[in-house]
C-alpha positions as CSV (number, residue, x, y, z in Angstrom):
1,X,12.9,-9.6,3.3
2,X,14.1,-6.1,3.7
3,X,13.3,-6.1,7.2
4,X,15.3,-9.2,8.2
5,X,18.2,-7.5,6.4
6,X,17.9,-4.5,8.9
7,X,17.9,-7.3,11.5
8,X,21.0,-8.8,10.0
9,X,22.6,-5.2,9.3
10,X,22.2,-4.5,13.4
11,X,23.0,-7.4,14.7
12,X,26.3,-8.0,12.8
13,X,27.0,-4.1,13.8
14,X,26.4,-4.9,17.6
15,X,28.5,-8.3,17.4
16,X,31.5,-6.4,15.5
17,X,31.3,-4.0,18.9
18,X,31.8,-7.2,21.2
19,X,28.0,-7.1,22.2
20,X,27.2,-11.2,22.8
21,X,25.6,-12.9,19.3
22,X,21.9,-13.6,21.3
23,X,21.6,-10.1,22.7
24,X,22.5,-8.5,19.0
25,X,20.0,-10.5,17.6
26,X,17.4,-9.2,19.7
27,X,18.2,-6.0,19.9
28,X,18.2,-6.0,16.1
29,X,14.7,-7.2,15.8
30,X,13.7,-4.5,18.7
31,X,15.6,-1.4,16.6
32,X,14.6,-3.3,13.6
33,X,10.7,-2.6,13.5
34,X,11.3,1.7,14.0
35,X,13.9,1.5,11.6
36,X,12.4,-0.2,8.6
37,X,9.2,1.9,9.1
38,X,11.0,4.9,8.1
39,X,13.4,3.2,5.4
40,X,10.9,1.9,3.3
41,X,8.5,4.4,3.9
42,X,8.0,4.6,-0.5
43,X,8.3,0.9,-0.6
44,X,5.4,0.0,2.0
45,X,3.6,2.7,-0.3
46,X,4.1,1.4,-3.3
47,X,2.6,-2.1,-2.3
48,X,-0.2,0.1,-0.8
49,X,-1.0,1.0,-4.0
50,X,-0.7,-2.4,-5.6
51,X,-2.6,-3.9,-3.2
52,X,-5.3,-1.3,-3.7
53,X,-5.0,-1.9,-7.7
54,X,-5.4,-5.1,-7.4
55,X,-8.8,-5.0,-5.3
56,X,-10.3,-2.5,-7.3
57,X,-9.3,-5.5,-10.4
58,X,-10.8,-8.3,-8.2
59,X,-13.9,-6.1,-7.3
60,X,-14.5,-5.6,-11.0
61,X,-14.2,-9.3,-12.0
62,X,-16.5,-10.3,-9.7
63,X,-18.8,-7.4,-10.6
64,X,-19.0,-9.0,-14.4
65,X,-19.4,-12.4,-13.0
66,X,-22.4,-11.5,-11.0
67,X,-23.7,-10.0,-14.8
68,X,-23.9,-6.4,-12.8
69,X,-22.2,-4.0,-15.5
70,X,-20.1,-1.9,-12.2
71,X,-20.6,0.9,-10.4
72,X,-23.2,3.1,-11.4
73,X,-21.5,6.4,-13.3
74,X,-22.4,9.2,-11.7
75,X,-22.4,12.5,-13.9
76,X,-19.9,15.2,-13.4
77,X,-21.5,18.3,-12.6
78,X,-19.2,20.9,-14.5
79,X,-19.7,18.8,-17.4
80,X,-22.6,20.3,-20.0
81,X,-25.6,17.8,-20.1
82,X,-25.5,15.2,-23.3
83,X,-27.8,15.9,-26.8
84,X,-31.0,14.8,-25.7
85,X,-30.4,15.1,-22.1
86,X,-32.0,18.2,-19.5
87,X,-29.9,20.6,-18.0
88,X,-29.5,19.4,-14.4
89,X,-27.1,21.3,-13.4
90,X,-27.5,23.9,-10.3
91,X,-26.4,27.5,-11.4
């Protein structure tokens, strides 16, 4: 949507300069494209991020509907070793 308000944004600029209606049009959607990549630069991150969220949610639906109980937890080195547990740690 933002986009083909770029589009509309150059084309009405290039008609109000006497270029002909058809020739603003495309020109907008040629400028267009550069433009609205830097823009909405945080916007086209922001539904990076969402995108990715929602993924990571689908990936971990379908992990409980296959029964698997996710991804294996992997133990943090730095941390110490639970009660009960050997000292694995690399020193």
């Amino acid at each position: 949507m933002a986009r083909i308000a770029v589009v509309a944004v150059v084309a009405a600029l290039l008609v109000a300069a006497g270029v002909p209606l058809l020739l603003s049009v495309l020109l907008g959607i040629i400028v267009a494209l550069p433009l609205s990549m830097f823009l909405f630069r945080g916007l086209r991150a922001r539904l990076d991020r969402a995108v990715e969220a929602s993924r990571a949610r689908r990936a971990q639906v379908r992990a409980r509907l296959r029964g698997d109980d996710g991804p294996a937890q992997v133990p943090d080195p730095s941390e110490p070793p639970a009660e009960g547990e050997p000292d694995r740690r690399q020193e």
